[in-house]
C-alpha positions in Angstrom: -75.6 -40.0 192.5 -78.7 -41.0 193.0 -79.9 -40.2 189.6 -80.9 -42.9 186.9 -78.3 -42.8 184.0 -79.8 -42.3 180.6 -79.0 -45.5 178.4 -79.0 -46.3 174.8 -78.0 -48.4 172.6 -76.9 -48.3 168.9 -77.3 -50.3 166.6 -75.0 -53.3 166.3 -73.1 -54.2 163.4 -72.4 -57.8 165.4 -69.3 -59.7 165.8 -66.9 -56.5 163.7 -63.4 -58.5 164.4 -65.4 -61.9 162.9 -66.5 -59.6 159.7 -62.7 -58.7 159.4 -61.5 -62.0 159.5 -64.3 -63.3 157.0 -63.3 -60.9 154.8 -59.3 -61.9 155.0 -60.6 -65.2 154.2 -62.5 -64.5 151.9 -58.9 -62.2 150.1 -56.6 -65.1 150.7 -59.3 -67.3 148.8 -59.4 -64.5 145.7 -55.2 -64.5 145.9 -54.9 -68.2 145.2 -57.3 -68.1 142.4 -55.7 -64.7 140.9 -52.2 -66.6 140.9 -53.6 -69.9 139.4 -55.0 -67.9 136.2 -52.4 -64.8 136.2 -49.3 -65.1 137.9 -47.2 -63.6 140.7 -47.2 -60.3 139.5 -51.0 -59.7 139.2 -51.4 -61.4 142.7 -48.7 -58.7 144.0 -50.9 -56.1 142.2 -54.4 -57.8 143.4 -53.1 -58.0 147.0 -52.1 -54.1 147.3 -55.3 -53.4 145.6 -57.3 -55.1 147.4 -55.6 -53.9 150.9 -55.6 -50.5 149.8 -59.8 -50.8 149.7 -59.7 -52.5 153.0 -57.8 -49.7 154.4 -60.0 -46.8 152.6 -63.5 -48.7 153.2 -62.2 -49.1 157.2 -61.2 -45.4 157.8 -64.9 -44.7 156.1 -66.8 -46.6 158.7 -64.3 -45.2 161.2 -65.0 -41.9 160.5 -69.0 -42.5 159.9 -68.8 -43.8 163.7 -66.9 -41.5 165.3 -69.0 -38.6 163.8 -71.9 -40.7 165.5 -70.3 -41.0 168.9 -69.5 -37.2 168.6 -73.5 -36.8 168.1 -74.3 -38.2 171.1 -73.3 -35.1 173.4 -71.6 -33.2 175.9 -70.6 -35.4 178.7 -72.4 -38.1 177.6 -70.3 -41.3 177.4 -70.5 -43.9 174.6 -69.5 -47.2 176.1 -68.1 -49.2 173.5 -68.0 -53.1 174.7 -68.7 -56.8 172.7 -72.7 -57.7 172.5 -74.9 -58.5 175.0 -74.9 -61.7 177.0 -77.6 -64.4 177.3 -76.8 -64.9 181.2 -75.2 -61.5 181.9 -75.3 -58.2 180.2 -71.9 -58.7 179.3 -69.6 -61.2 179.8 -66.9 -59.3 180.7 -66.7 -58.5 184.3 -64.8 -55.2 182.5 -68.3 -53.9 180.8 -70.5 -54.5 183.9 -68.1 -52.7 186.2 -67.8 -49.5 184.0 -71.9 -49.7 183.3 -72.5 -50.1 187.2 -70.8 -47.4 187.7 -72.3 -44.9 185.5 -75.7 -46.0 186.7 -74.3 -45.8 190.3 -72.8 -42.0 189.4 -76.4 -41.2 187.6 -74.0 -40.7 184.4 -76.0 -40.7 181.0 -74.8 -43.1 178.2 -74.7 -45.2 175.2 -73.5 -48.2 174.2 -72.0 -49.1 171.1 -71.4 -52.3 169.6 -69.6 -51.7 166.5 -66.1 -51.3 168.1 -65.1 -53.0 171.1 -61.9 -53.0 170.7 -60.1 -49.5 171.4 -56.6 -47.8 170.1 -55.2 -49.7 172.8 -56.7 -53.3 171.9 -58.5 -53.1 175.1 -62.4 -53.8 176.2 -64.3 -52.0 176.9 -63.5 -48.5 176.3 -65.4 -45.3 176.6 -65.7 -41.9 173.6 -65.9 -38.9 176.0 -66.4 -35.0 175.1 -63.7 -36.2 172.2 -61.4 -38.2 174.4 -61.2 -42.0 173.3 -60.0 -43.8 176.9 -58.9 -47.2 177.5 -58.8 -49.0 180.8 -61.7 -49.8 182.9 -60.4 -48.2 186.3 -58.6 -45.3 184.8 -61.7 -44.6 182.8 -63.6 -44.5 186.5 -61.3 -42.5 187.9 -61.2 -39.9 184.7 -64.9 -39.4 185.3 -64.7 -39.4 188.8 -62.7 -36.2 188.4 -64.4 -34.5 185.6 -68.0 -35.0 187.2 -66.3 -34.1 191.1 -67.8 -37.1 192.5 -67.8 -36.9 196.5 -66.3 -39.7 198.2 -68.0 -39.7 201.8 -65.2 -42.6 202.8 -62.0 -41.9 205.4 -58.5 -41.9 204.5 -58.5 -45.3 206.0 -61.5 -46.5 204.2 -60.5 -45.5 200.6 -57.0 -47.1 200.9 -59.4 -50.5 201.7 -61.2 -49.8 198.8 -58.7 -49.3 196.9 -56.7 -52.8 197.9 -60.1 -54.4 196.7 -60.5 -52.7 193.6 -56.3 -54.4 192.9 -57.2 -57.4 193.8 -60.8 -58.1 192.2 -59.2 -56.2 188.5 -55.7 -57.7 188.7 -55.6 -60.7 190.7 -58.6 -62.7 191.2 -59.7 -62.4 187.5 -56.8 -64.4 186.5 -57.3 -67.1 188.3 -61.3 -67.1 186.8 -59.5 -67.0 183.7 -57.5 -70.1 184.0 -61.1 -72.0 184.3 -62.4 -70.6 181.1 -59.2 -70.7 178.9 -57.6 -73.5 180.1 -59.8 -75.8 181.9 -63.3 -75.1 180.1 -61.2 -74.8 176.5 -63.5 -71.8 175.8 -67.2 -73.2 176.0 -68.2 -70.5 178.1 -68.6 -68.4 174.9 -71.2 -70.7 173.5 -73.8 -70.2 177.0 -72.5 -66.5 177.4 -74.1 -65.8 174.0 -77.0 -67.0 171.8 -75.2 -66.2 168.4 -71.9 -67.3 168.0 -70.5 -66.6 164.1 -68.9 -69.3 162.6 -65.7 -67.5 162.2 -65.8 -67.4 166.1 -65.7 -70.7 166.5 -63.1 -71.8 164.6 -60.6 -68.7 166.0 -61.8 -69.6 169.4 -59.1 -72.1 169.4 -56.2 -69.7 168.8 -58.0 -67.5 171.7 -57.7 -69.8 174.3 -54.4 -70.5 173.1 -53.4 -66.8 173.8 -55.4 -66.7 176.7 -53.0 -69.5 178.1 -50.1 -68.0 177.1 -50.7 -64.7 178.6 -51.7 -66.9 181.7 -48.6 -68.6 181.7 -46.6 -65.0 181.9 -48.6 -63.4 183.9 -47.8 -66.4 186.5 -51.3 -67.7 187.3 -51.3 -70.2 184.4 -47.8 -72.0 186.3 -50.0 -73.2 189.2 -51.9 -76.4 189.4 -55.7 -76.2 189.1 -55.8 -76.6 192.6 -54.0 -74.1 193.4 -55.4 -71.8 191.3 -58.9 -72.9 193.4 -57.1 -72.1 196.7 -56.0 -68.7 195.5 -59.6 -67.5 194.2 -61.2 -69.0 197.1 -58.6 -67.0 199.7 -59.5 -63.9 197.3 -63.5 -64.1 198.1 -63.1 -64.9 201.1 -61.6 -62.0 202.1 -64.6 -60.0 200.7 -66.5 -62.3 202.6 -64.8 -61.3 205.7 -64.8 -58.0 205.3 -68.3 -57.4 204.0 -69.5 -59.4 207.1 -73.7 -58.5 207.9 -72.8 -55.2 206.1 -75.6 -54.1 203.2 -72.9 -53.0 201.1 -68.8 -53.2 201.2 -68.2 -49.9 203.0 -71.2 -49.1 205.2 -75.0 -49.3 204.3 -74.6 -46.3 201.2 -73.7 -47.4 198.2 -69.6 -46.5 197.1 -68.1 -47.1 193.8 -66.1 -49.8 194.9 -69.1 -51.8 195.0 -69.2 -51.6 191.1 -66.1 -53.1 191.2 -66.7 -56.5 193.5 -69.9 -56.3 192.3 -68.9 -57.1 188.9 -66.6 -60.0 189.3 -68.8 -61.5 191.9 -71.8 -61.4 189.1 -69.6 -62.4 186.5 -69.1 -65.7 188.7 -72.6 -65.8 189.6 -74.1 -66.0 185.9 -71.0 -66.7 183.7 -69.2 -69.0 185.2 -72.1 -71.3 187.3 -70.1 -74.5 186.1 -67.0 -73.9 187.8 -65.6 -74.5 191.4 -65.8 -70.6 192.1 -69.8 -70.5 191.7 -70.0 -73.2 194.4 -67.7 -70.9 196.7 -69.9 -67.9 196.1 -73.5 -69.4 196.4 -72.8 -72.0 198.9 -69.9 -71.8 200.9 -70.2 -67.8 201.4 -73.5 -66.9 200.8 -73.4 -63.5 202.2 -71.7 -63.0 198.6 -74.5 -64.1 196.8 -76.8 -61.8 199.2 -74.9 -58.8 198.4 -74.9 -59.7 194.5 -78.6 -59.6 194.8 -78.8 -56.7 196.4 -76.3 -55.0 194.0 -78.4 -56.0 191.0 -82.0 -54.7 192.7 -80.3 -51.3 193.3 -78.1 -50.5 190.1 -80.0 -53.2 187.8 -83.6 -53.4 188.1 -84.0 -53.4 184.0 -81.0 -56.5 184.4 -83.5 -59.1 182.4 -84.1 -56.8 179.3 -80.5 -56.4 179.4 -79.8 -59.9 178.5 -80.0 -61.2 174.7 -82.5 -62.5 174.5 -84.1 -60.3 177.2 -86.0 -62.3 179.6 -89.7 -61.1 181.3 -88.8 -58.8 184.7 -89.3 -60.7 187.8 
């Protein structure tokens, strides 16, 4: 484990879903014209025309990608995730976790750009000796088990780690979510990245709208700011607890559940220094901003060329 992951990164083709939805403008621009000058019939006949290239020119690039990804070798995982960020490598909390952990696990791989999204809609997802996976933790797990990883924890420890692991993936990253989709409308994505498309900004609108919906079923989005602040704050403070003097979550050897905390604490750390949370981190528990530091020196010491733009190594 102690290994140092090979990395590389293709090329980018940038913001892919932001091409896609240039190019339906640009369609639904072409359709009015067609039916000023011809008609409805021609605009029918335009329309399934100019789908049916869409469709053909997509499964292309598909297939020119995925023979790519299948270049890249035998158990060598391609990390597919959204572009760089200009605090953070990523800004999902999603993409650092999985990457942590392949650096942790001494796992070599590349990351691609081109496709972030997955069969399942998620991000990030990983292409794998053929197998396309979704899901950050089951992706973790599914490598865990094809490398046979050795986990050195008790019974007693693992179920800990695993109660973590729940509550940093599906409980306290709702409430940080509340902040950005509902409270900061969004901005984050302009200081989380250097180059934001234009097409970006104007959807970003209809994101946050989503976001807050999906907020408002999954329950966190019912609450009162306030309340959302006490729930986050209860959440790290439990880490805090727990991790007390401690070099790392379980002991003083690195585990793979400190990919996990790791992760979300960073992702308040860098991408989220304007909220509440950032203050509870790196003033009010500051053994949580120790152990990020110490996190980052172990499994990132290359963290400032992975920013864009990347920054001189301190």
């Amino acid at each position: 484990m102690g290994a140092r992951a090979e990395v590389r990164v293709t090329v980018s083709e940038g913001w892919h879903w932001a091409g896609i939805l240039a190019f339906l403008t640009a369609v639904a621009l072409l359709i009015g014209t067609l039916r000023l000058c011809f008609g409805t019939l021609t605009l029918v006949t335009a329309v399934v025309l100019l789908l049916g290239v869409f469709k053909i020119c997509s499964c292309i690039t598909k297939a020119k990608r995925r023979q790519r990804w299948e270049a890249a070798g035998q158990d060598v995982v391609v990390l597919h995730c959204s572009n760089r960020g200009r605090l953070a490598p990523s800004m999902s909390p999603f993409v650092i976790k999985l990457e942590s952990f392949l650096r942790f696990a001494g796992i070599p791989y590349q990351l691609d750009f081109d496709e972030p999204f997955g069969p399942k809609g998620k991000t990030p997802w990983v292409t794998f000796n053929g197998e396309e996976l979704a899901d950050s933790q089951l992706i973790l797990e599914r490598l865990t088990e094809h490398f046979n990883l050795r986990n050195s924890l008790t019974k007693e420890l693992q179920a800990i780690a695993r109660a973590f692991v729940v509550m940093m993936d599906e409980h306290l990253i709702w409430g940080l979510r509340v902040w950005r989709y509902s409270i900061d409308c969004g901005a984050g994505f302009y200081e989380c990245h250097l180059h934001v498309p234009f097409i970006v900004s104007v959807a970003l609108p209809f994101l946050c709208w989503r976001m807050r919906r999906a907020l408002w079923h999954q329950g966190m989005g019912r609450h009162t700011f306030a309340q959302v602040q006490s729930i986050v704050r209860k959440d790290l403070t439990a880490v805090s607890e727990f991790l007390g003097e401690r070099r790392y979550l379980m002991g003083e050897e690195l585990d793979a559940v400190d990919c996990v905390v790791f992760a979300h604490l960073a992702n308040i750390v860098y991408n989220y220094h304007r909220s509440p949370f950032y203050v509870i981190v790196t003033e009010e528990l500051p053994n949580l901003a120790g152990y990020v530091k110490r996190v980052r020196q172990r499994l990132w010491p290359d963290w400032n060329k992975c920013l864009d733009p990347p920054l001189p190594s301190q």
